[in-house]
Structure formats: C-alpha cells, structure tokens
N, C-alpha and C positions, 0 to 999 in steps of 0.2 A: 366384834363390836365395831360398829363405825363411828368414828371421827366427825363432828359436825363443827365446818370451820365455822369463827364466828364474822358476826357483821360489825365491822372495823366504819365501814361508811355510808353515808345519808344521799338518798339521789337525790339531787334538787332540782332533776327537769322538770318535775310537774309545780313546783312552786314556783320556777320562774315563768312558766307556761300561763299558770294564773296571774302572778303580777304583770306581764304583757297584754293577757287579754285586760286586767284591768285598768292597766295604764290606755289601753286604746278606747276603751270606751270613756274614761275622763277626757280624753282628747276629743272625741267626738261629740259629745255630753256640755262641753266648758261652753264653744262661742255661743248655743242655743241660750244659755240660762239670761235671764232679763234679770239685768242690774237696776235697782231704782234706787234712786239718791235726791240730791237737789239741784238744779242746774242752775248755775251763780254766773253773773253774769258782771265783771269787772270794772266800773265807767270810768271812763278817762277821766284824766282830770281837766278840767276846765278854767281858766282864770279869765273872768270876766267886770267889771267895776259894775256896770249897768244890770245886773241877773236880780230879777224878781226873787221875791222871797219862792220858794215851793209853799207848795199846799199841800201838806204829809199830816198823818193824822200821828201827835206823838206819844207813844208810850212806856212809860216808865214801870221796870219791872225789876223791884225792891230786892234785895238780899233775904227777907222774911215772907218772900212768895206774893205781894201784894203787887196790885196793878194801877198804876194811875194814869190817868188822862187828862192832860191840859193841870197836873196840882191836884184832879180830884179824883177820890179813893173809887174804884172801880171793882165790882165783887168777883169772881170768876165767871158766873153764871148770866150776867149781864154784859160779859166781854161783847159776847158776838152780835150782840143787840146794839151797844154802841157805836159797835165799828161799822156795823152795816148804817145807822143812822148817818155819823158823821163823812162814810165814804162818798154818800152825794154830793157832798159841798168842798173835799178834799178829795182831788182825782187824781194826787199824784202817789197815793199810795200810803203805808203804812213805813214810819220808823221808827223802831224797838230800839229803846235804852236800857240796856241793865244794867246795874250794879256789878260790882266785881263778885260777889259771893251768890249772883243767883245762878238758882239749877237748871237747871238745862230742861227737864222739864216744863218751867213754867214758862220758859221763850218758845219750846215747843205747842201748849196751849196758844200763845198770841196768834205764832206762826197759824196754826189751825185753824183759829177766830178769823183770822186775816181774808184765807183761803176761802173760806165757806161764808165770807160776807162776801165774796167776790174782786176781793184786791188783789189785782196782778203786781203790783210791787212791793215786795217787803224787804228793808234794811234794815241792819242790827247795827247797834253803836254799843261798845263797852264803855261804859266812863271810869 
C-alpha cells in the first residue's frame, strides 16, 4: 500500500500572475477614463470704490426647496422660463443663495436651469 504525502501548501503563482495582469490593465485603463466635474473658476478679489453694481440675476433657494427671484416665489417648472427671460437684460450671469439647510439637489436644478437658459456664469452664496 502506498503512502500519499499530503498537500501541506497553496501555489500562488497563478494568483499573483492574475493580480499583475490585473493590476496592468487598471494602469493602462485609468489615464483614458474621462473625469467630468465642474470647472470653478476662483476670481480674485478686487477692491474698487467706483465698481458698478453687477447685473446677476439673483436667487434665493429656501431650506423647504422653494425658489425665489428678486422676493418672488418662483415654481420649479417656470425656473428655466424665468432665467432665460431675465438673462437678456442681466448678462452678468446667475447668483444662487441658499439657505444653510438647502439640498443640494435643489441648487443642482438652478445650476441646470442656468445652463440650459444659456448662462455661462453661475455663483453660489451660502448665507
């Protein structure tokens, strides 16, 4: 009767064989992938006595998801009707106030509204 020694240990060249081919194709794979974000753009600051007021269309976006414009109550579905109205006569863009408890969400609507009236400038203010 024969002896059959037993198996005492685990070969792990083909597991690391796989983690290297894997690890080379995330290295080859990463710099292709397109990152999209927001591109923010920092402005200096400026101290001037003489500086015109801006012409920003402004809006206020409530802790309870409501939108106002200039004090008056604005619905969601007339955002992007507004902003594209008012953007003609206000061509310095769009500046978003929220409240400290608003969602993120609903500045992401304005932001949106913004875009698709065609305002290249959009600022957020916290108050």
């Amino acid at each position: 009767m024969k002896k059959r020694d037993s198996f005492n240990e685990i070969n792990i060249t083909p597991l690391t064989d796989i983690f290297l081919v894997l690890l080379i194709i995330m290295m080859v794979i990463a710099p292709m992938l397109d990152q999209q974000g927001l591109n923010l753009m920092v402005p200096q600051r400026v101290e001037s006595e003489n500086q015109d007021q801006p012409k920003t269309i402004n809006i206020l976006v409530s802790s309870n998801g409501t939108y106002s414009i200039d004090d008056r109550q604005i619905s969601e579905d007339r955002l992007l009707f507004e902003i594209q109205d008012r953007a003609k006569h206000y061509k310095d863009g769009v500046l978003i106030k929220t409240e400290d408890d608003a969602t993120h969400g609903a500045v992401v609507k304005v932001m949106d509204a913004a875009r698709n009236a065609g305002v290249t400038n959009v600022s957020l203010v916290e108050l």
